[in-house]
LOPA-697616 format. One line per 5 residues: number of its first residue (from 1); for each residue x, z, y of N, C-alpha, C, CB. Coordinates in Angstrom, 2 decimals, padded with zeros to 5 digits. Each point is the difference from the previous one (the first is absolute). Last residue first. Glycine has a CB too. Example, Ala and Ser with C-alpha at 12.3 -4.5 7.8 and 13.67 -1.06 7.14 Angstrom:
<nodes>
2> 012.85/007.08/-002.25/000.82/000.06/001.19/-000.77/000.73/001.09/001.18/-002.15/-000.63; -000.89/002.08/-005.09/-000.89/000.00/001.19/000.90/000.00/001.20/-001.89/001.25/-001.17
</nodes>
This chain:
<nodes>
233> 246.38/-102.00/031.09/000.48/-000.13/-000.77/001.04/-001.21/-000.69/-001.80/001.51/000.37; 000.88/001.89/003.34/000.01/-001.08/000.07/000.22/-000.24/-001.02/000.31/-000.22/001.75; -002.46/004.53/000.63/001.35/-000.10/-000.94/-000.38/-001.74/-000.10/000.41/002.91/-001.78; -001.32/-000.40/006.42/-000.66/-000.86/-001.08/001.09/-000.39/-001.21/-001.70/-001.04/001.94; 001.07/004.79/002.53/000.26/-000.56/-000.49/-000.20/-000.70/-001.79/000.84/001.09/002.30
228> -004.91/000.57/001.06/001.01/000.48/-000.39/000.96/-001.24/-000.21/-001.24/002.09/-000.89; -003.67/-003.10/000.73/000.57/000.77/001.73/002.01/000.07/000.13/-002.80/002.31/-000.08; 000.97/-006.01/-003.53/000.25/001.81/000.03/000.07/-000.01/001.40/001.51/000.84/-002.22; -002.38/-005.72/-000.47/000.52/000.84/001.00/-000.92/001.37/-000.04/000.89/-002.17/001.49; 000.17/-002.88/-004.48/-000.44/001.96/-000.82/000.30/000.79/001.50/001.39/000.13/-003.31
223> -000.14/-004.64/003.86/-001.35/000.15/-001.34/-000.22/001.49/-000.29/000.70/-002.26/-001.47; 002.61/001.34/004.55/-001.05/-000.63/000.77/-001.35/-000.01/-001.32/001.96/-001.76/001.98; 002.66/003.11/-003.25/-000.95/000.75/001.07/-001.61/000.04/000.20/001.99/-000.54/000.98; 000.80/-003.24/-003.18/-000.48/001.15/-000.94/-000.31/001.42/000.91/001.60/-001.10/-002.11; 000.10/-002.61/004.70/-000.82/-000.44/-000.58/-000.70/001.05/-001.08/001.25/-002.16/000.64
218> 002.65/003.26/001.39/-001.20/000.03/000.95/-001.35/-000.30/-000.70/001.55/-000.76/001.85; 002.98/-000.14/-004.49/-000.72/001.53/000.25/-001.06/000.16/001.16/002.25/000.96/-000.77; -000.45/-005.15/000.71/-000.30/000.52/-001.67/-000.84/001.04/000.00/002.14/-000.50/-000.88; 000.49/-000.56/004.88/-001.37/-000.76/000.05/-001.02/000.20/-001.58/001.48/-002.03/001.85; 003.11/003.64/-001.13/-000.96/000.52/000.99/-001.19/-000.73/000.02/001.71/000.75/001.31
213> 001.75/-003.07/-003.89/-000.72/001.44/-000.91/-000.67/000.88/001.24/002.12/000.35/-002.23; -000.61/-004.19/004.32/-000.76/000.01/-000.75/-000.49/001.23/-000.76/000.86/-002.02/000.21; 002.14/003.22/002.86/-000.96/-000.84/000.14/-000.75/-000.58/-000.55/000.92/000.04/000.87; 002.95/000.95/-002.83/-000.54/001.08/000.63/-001.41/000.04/000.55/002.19/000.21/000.38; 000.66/-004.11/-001.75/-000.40/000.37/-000.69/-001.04/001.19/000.17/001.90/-001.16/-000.70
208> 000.07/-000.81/004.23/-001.21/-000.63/-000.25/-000.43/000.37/-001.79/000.69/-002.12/002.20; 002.43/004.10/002.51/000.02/000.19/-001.66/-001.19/-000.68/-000.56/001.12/002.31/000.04; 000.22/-003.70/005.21/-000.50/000.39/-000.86/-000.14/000.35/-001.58/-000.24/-000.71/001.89; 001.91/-001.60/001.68/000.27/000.93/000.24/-000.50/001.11/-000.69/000.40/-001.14/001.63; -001.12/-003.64/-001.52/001.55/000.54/-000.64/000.56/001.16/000.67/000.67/-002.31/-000.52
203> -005.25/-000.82/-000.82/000.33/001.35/000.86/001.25/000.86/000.07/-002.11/000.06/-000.43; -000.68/-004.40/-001.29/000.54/-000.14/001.34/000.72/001.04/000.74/-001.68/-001.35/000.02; -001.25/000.68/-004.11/001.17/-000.43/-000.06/001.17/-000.29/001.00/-001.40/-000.51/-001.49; -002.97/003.28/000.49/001.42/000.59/-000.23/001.04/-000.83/000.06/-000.89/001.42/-001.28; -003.98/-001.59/000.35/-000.03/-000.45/001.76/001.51/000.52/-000.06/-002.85/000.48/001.48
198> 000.18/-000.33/-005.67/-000.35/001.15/000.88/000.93/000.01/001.36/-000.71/001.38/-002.22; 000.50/-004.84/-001.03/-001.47/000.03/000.36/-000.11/001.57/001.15/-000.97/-001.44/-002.90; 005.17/-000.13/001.44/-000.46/-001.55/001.07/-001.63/000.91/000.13/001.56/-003.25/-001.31; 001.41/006.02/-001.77/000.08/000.12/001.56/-000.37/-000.89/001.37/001.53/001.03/-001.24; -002.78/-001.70/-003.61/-000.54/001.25/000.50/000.57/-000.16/001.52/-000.04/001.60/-002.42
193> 001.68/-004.75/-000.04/-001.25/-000.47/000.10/-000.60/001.33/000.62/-000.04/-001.90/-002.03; 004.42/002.19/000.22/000.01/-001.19/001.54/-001.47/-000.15/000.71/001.93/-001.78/-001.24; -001.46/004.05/-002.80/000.48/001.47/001.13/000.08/-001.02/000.94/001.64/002.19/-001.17; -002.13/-004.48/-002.37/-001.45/000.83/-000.34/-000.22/000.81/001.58/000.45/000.59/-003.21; 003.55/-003.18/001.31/-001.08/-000.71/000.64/-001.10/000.44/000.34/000.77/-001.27/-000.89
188> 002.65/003.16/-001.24/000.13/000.04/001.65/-000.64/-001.34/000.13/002.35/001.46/000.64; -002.66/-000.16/-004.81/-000.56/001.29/000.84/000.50/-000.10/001.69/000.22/001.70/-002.47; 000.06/-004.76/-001.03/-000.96/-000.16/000.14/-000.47/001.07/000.62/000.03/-001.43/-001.53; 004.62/000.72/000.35/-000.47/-000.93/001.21/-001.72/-000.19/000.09/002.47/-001.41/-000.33; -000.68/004.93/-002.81/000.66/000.32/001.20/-000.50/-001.26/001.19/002.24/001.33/-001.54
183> -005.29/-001.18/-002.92/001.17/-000.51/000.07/000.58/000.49/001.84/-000.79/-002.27/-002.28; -002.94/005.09/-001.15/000.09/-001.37/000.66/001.59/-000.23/000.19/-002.46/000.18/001.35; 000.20/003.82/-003.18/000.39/-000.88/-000.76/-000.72/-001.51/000.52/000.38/002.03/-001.94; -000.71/002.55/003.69/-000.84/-001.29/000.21/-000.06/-001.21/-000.68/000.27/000.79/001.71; 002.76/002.78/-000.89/-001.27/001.06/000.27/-000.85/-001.16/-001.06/000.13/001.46/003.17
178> 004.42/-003.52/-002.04/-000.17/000.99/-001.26/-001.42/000.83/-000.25/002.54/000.30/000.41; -001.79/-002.52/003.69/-000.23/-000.86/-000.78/000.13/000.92/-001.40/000.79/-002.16/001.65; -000.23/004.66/001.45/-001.11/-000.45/000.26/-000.41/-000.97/-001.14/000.45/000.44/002.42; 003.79/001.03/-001.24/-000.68/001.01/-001.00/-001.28/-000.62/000.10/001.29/002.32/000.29; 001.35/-004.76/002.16/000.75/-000.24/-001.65/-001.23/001.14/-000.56/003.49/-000.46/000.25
173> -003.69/000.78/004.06/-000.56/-001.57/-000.35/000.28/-000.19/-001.56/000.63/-001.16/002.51; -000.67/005.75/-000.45/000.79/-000.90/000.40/-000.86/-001.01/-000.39/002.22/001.01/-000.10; -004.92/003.71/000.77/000.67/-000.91/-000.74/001.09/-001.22/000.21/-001.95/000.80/-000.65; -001.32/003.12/002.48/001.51/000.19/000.38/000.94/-001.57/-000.91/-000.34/003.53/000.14; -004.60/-002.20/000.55/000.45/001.21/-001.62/001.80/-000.10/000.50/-002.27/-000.99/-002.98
168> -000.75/-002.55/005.49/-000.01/001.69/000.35/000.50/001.08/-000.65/-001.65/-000.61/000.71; 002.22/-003.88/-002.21/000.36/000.03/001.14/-000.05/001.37/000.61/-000.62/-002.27/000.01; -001.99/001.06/-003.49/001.11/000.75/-000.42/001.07/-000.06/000.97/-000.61/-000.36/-002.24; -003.76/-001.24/003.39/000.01/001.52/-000.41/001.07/000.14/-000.64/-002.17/000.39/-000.20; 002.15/-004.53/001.34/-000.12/000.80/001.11/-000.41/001.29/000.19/-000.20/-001.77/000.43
163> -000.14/-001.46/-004.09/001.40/000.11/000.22/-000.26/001.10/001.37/001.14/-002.79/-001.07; -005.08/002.14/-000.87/001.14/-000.07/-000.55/001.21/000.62/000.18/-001.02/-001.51/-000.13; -002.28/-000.59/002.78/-000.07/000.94/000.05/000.86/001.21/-001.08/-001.98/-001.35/001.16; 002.11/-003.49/-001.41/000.62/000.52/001.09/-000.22/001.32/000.57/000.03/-002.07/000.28; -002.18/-000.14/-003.93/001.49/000.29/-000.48/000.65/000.78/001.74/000.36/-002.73/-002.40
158> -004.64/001.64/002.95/-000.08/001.13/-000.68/001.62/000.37/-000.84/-002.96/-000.61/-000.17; 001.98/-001.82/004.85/-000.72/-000.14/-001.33/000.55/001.29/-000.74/-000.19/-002.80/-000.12; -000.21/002.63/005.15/000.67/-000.13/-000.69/-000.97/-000.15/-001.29/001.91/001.05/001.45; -003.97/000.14/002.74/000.61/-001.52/000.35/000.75/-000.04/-001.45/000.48/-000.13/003.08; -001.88/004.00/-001.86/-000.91/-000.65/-000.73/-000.19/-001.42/-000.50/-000.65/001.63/001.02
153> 003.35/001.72/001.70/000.85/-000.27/-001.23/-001.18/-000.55/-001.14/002.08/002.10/000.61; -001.66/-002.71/004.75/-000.49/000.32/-001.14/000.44/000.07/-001.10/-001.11/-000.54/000.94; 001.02/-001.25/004.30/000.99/000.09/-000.71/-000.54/001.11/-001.06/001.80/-000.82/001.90; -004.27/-000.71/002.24/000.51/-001.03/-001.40/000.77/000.20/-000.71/-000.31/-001.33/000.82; 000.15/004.37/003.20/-001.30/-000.39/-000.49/000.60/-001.17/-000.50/-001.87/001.03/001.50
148> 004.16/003.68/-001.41/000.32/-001.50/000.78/-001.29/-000.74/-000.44/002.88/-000.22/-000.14; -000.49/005.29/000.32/-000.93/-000.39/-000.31/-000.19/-001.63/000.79/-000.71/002.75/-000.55; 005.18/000.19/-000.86/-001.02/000.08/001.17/-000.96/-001.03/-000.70/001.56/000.55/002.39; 001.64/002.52/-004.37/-000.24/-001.25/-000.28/-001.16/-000.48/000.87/000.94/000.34/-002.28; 001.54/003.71/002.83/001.12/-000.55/-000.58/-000.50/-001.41/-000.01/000.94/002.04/-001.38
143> -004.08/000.88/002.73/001.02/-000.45/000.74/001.38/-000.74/-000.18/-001.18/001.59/000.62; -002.89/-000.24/-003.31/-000.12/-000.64/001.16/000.88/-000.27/000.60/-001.47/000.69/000.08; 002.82/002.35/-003.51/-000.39/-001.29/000.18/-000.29/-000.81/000.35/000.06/000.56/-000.47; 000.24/003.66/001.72/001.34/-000.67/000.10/-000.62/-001.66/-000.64/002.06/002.64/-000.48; -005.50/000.44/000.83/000.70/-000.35/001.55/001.18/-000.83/-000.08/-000.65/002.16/000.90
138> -001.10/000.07/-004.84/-001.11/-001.28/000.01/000.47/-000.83/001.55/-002.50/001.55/-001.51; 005.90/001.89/-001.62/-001.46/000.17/000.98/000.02/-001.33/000.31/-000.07/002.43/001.21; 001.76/-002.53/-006.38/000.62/-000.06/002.18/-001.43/000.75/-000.11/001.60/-002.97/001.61; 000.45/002.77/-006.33/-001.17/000.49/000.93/000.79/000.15/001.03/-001.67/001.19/-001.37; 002.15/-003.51/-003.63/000.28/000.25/001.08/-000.53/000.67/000.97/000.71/-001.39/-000.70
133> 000.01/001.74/-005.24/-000.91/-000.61/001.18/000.67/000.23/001.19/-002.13/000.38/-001.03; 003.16/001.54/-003.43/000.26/-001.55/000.18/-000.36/-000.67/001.02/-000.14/-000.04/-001.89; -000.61/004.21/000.40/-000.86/-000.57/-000.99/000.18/-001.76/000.37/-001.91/002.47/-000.19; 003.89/001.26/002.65/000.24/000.48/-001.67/-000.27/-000.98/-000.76/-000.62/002.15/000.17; -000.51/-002.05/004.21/000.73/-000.79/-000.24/000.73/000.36/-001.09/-000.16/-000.64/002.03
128> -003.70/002.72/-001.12/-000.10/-001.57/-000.15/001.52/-000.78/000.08/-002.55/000.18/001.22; 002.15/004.97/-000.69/-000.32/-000.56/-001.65/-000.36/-001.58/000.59/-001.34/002.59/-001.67; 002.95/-000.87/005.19/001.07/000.41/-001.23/-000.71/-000.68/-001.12/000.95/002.49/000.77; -003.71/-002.44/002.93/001.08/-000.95/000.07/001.07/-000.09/-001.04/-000.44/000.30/002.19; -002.98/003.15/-001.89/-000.49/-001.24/000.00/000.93/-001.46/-000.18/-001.57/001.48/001.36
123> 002.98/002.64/-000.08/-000.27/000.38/-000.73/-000.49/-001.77/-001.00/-000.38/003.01/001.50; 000.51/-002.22/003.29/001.50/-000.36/-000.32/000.07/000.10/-001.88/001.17/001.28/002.82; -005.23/-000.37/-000.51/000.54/-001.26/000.05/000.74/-000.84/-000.27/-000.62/000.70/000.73; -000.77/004.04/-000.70/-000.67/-000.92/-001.10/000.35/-001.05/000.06/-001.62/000.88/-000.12; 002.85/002.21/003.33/000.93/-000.28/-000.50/-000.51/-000.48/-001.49/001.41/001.54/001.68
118> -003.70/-002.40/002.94/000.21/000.90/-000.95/000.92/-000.49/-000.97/-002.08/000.86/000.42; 000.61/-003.67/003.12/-000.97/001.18/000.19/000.44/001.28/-000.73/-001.88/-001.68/000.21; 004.75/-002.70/002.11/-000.25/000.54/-001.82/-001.01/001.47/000.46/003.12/-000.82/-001.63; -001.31/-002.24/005.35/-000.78/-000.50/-000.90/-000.70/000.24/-001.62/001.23/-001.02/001.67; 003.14/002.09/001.33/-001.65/000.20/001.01/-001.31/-000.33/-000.82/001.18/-000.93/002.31
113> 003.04/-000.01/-004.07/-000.48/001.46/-000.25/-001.04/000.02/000.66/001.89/001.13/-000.28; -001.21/-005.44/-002.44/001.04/000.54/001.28/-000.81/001.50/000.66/000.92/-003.02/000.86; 000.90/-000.09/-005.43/-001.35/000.51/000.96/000.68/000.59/000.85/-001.89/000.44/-001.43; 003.08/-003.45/-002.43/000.60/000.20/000.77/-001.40/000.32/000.77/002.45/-001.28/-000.47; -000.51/-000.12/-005.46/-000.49/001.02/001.42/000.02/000.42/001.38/000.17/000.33/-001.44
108> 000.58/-003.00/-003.34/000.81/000.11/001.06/-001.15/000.44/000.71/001.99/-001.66/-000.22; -001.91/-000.89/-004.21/000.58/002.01/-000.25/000.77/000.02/001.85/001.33/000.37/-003.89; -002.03/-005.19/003.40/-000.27/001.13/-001.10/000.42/001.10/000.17/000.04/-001.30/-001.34; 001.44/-002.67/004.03/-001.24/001.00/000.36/-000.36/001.36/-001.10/-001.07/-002.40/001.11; 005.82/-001.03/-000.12/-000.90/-000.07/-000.83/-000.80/001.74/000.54/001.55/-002.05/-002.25
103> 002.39/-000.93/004.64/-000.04/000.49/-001.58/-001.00/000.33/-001.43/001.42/000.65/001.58; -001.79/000.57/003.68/001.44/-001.16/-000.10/-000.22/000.58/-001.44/002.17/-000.32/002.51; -004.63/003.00/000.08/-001.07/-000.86/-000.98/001.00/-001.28/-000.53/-002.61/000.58/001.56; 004.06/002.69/001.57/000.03/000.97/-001.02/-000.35/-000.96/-000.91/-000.53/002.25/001.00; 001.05/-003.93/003.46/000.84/000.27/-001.09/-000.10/000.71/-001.18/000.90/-000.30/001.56
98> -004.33/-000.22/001.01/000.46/-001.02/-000.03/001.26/000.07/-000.77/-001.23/-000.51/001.92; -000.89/004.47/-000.21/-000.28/-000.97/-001.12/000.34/-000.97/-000.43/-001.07/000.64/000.37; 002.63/000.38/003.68/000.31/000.98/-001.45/-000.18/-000.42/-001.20/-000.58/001.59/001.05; -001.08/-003.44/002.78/001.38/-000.82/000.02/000.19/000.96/-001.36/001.13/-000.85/002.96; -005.96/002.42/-002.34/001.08/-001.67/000.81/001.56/-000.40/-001.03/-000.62/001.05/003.30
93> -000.93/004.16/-001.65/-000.26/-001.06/-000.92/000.73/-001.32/000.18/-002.09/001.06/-000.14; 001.59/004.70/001.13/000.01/-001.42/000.55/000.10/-000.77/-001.02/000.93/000.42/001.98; -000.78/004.70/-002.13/-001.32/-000.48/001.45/000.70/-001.16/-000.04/-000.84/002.08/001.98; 000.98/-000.62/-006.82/000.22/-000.38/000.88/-000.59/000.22/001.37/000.61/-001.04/-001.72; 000.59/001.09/-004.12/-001.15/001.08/001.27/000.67/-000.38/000.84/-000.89/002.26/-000.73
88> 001.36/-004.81/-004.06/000.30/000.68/001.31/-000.80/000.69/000.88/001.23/-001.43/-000.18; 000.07/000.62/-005.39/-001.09/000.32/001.14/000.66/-000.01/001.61/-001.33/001.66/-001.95; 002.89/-003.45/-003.55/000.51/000.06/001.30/-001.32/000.15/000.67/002.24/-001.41/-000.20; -000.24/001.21/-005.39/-001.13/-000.37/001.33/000.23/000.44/001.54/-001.66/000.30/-001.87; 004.53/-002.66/-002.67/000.10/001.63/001.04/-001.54/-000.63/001.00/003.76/000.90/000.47
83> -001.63/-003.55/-004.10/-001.50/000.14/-000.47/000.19/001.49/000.98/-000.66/-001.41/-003.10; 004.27/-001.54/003.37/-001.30/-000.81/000.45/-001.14/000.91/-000.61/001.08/-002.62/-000.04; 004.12/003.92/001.19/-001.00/000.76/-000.86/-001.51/-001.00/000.92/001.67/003.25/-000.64; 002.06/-004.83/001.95/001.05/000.48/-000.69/-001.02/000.53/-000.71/002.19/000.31/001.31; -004.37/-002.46/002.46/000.88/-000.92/-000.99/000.90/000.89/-001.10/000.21/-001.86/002.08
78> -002.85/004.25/000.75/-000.67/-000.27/-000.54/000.71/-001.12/-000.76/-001.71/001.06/001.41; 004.01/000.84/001.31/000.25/001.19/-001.11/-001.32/-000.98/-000.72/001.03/003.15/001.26; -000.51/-004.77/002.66/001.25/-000.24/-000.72/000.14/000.66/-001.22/000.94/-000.33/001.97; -004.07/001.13/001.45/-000.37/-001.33/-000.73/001.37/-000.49/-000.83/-001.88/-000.74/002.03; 002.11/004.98/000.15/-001.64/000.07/-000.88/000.06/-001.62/-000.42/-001.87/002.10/001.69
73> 004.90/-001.19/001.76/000.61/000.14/-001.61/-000.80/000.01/-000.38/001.57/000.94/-000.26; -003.02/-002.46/003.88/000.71/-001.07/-000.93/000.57/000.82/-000.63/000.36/-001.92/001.14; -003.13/004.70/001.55/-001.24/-001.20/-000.74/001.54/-000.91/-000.55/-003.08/-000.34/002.15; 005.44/003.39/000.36/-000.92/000.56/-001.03/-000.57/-000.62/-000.85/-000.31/001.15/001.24; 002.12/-002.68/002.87/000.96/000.07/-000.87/-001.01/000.66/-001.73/002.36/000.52/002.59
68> -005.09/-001.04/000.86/000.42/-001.65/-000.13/001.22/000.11/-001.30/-000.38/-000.88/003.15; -000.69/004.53/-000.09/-000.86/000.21/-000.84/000.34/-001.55/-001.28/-001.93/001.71/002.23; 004.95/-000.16/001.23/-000.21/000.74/-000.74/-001.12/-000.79/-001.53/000.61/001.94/002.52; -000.65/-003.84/001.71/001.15/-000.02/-000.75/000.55/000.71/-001.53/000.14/-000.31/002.43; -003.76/001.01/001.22/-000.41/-000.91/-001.09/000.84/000.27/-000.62/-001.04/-001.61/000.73
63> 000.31/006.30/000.29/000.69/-001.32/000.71/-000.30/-001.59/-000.91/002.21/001.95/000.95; -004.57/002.12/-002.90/001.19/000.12/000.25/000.07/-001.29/001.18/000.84/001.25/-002.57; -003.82/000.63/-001.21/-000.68/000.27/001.69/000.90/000.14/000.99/-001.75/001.20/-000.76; 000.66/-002.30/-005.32/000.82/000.17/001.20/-000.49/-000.06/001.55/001.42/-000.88/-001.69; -002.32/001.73/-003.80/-000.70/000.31/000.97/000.83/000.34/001.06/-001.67/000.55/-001.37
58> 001.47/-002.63/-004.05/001.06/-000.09/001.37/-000.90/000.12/001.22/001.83/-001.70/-001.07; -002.23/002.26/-005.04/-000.40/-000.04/001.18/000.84/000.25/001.59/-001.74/000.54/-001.83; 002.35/-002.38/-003.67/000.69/000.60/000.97/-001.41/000.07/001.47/003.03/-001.16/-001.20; -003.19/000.94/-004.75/-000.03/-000.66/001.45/000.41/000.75/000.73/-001.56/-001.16/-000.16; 002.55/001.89/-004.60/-001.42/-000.82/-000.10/000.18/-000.88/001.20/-001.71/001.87/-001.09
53> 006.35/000.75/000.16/-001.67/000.44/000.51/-000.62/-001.54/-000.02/000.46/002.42/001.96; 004.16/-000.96/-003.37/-001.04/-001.15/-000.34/-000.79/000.65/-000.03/000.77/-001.52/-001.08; 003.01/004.10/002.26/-000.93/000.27/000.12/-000.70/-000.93/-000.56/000.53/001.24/001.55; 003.76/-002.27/-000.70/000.24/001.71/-000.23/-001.80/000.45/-000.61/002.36/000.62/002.66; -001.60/-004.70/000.18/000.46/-000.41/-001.67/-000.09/001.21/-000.98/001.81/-001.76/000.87
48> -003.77/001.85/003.56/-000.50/-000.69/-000.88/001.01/000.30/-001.37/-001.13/-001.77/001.92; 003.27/003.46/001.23/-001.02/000.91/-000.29/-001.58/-000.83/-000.70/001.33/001.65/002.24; 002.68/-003.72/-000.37/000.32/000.67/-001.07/-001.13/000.92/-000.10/002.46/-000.31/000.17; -003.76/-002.75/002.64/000.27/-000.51/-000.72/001.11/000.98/-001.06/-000.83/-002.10/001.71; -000.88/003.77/002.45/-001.06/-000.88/-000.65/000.74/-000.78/-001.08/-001.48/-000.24/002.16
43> 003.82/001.96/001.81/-000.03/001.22/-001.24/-001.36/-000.67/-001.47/000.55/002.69/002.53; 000.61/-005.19/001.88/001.22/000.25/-000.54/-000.07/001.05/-001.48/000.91/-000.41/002.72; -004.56/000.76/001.04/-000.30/-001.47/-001.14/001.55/000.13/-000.82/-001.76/-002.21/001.92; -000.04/006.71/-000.45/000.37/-001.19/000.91/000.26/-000.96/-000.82/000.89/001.11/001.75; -002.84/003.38/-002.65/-000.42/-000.10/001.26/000.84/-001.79/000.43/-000.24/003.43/000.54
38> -001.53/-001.17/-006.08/000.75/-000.20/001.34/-000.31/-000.55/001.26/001.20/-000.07/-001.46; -002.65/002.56/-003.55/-000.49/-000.65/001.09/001.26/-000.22/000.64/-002.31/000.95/000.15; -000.02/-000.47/-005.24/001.05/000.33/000.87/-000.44/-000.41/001.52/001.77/-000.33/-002.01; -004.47/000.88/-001.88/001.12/-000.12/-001.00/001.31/000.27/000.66/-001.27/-001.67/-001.32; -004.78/002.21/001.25/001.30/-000.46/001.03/001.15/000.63/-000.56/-001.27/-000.12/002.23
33> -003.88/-001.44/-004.14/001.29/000.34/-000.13/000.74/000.00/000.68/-000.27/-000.37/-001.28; -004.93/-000.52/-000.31/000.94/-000.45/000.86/001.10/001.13/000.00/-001.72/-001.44/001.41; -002.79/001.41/-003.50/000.83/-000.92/-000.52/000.75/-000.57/000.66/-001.21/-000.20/-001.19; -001.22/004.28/002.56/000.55/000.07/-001.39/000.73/-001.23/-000.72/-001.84/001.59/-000.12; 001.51/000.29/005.63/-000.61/-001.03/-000.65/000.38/-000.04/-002.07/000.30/-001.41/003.06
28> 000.57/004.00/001.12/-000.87/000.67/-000.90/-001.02/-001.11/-000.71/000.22/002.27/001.53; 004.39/-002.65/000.78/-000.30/001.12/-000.94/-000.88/000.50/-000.93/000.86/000.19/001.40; -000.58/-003.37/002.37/-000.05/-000.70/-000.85/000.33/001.15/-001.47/000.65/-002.38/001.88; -000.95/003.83/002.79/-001.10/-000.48/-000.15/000.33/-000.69/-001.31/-000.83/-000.07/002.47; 004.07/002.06/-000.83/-000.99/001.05/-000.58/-000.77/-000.67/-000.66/000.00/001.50/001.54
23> 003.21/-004.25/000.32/000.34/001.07/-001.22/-001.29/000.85/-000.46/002.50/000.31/000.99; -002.65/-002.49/003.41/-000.11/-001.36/-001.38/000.53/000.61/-001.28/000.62/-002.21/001.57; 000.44/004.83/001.97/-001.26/-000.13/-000.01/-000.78/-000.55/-000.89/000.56/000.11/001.71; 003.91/000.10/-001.07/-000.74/001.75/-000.49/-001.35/-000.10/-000.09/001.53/001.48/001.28; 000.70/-005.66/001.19/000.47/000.49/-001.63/-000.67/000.68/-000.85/001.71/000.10/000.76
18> -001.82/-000.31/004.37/-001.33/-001.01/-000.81/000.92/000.28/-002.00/-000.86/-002.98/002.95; 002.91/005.73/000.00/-001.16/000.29/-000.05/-001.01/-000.55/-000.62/000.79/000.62/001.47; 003.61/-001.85/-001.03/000.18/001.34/-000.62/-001.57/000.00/-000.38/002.22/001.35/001.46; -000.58/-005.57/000.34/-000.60/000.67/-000.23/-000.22/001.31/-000.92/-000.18/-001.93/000.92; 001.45/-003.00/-001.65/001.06/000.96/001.34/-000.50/001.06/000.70/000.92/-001.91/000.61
13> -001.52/-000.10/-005.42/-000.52/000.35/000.72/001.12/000.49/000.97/-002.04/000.21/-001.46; 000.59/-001.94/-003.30/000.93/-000.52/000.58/-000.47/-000.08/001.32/000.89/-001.05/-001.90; -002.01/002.83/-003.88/-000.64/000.17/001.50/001.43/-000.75/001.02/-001.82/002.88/-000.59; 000.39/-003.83/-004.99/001.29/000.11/001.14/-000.51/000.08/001.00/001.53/-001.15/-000.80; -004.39/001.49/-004.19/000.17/-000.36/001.29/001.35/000.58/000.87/-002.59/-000.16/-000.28
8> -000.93/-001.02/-004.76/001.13/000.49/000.58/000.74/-000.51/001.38/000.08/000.40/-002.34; -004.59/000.46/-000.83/000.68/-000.82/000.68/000.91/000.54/000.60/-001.51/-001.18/000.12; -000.62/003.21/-004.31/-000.23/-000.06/001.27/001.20/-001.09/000.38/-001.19/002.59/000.33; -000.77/-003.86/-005.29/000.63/001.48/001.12/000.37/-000.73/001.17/001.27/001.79/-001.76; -005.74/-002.72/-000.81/000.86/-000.76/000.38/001.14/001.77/000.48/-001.88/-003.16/000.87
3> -002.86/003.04/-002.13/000.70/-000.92/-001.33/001.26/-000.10/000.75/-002.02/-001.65/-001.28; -001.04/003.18/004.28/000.14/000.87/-001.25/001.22/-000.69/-000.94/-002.79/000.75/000.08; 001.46/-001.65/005.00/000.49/-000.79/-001.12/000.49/000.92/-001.11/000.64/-001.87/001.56
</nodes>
């Protein structure tokens, strides 16, 4: 990205080694930038503020507990700085993701290491979510949104497709209607009608906003699929 200055990045590693590593390698990237690093989630948020790096990358291999603590300041710092991009490197998923995606998909990143051939990936990942975009591995999704026969986001009309992509952008109901310049009671009629067509109304165990925008983002997968992880647009 000639035209553009380099992206600016927060390494966040328990890992001396995976750190030094993810240091070199992004060194010799010309439109990427490392600005700072730290080893434990507690330190992640003054070193954002100290720093407004572009995005934070988080390559943890810690205890869940640990790890769980981590993925919610990353989603908490994303409410205090909404335009911070966020990569994760992970050996796990699921439930993580899951929290990381609380709030809104954009500019969010979550791969999981076994799975990245090269550090083009992670590279890959920086500039798309530069550019506003999401990127799961293609595994978590499946799994987050298991595959059900009749249930389709083909089934929805087109306002409803609508609303259910800004559902994924993280949106409330009030912002939505503002997106959409519709009326707040015409947007929870819109979100009553999505979660009846995508089978959600029964599931009170379930984040059914989440869930849906999982079904959002599958769907745009499922049109454009990569061996690799898939930027979502």
């Amino acid at each position: 990205m000639p035209d553009k200055a380099p992206l600016t990045v927060v390494l966040a590693t328990d890992s001396f080694l995976i750190g030094d590593g993810l240091a070199a390698l992004l060194t010799n990237a010309p439109d990427v930038k490392i600005v700072g690093r730290v080893r434990h989630h507690d330190d992640l948020p003054a070193m954002v503020e100290d720093q407004a790096p572009d995005a934070i990358i988080i390559s943890m291999r810690t205890p869940i507990v640990t790890t769980m603590a981590t993925v919610e300041a990353a989603r908490r710092l994303r409410t205090v700085h909404p335009g911070l991009g966020i990569v994760v490197i992970s050996d796990r998923g699921n439930g993580f993701a899951l929290e990381l995606l609380r709030g809104g998909a954009s500019r969010i990143a979550y791969l999981l290491d076994d799975r990245i051939p090269g550090i083009d990936t992670v590279l890959g990942a920086l500039r798309d979510i530069r550019a506003g975009q999401t990127v799961l591995d293609p595994s978590i999704v499946d799994s987050l949104v298991a595959r059900r026969d009749g249930i389709a986001i083909d089934d929805l009309t087109l306002r409803e497709i609508d609303v259910l992509e800004q559902i994924a952008l993280g949106q409330s109901n009030r912002g939505i209607a503002a997106t959409l310049f519709i009326s707040v009671k015409a947007v929870e009629k819109y979100v009553s009608v999505i979660f009846r067509k995508l089978e959600l109304t029964n599931q009170p165990l379930v984040d059914r906003r989440v869930t849906a925008a999982l079904t959002f983002l599958r769907a745009q997968h499922d049109e454009h699929p990569t061996p690799q992880q898939t930027p979502i647009h």
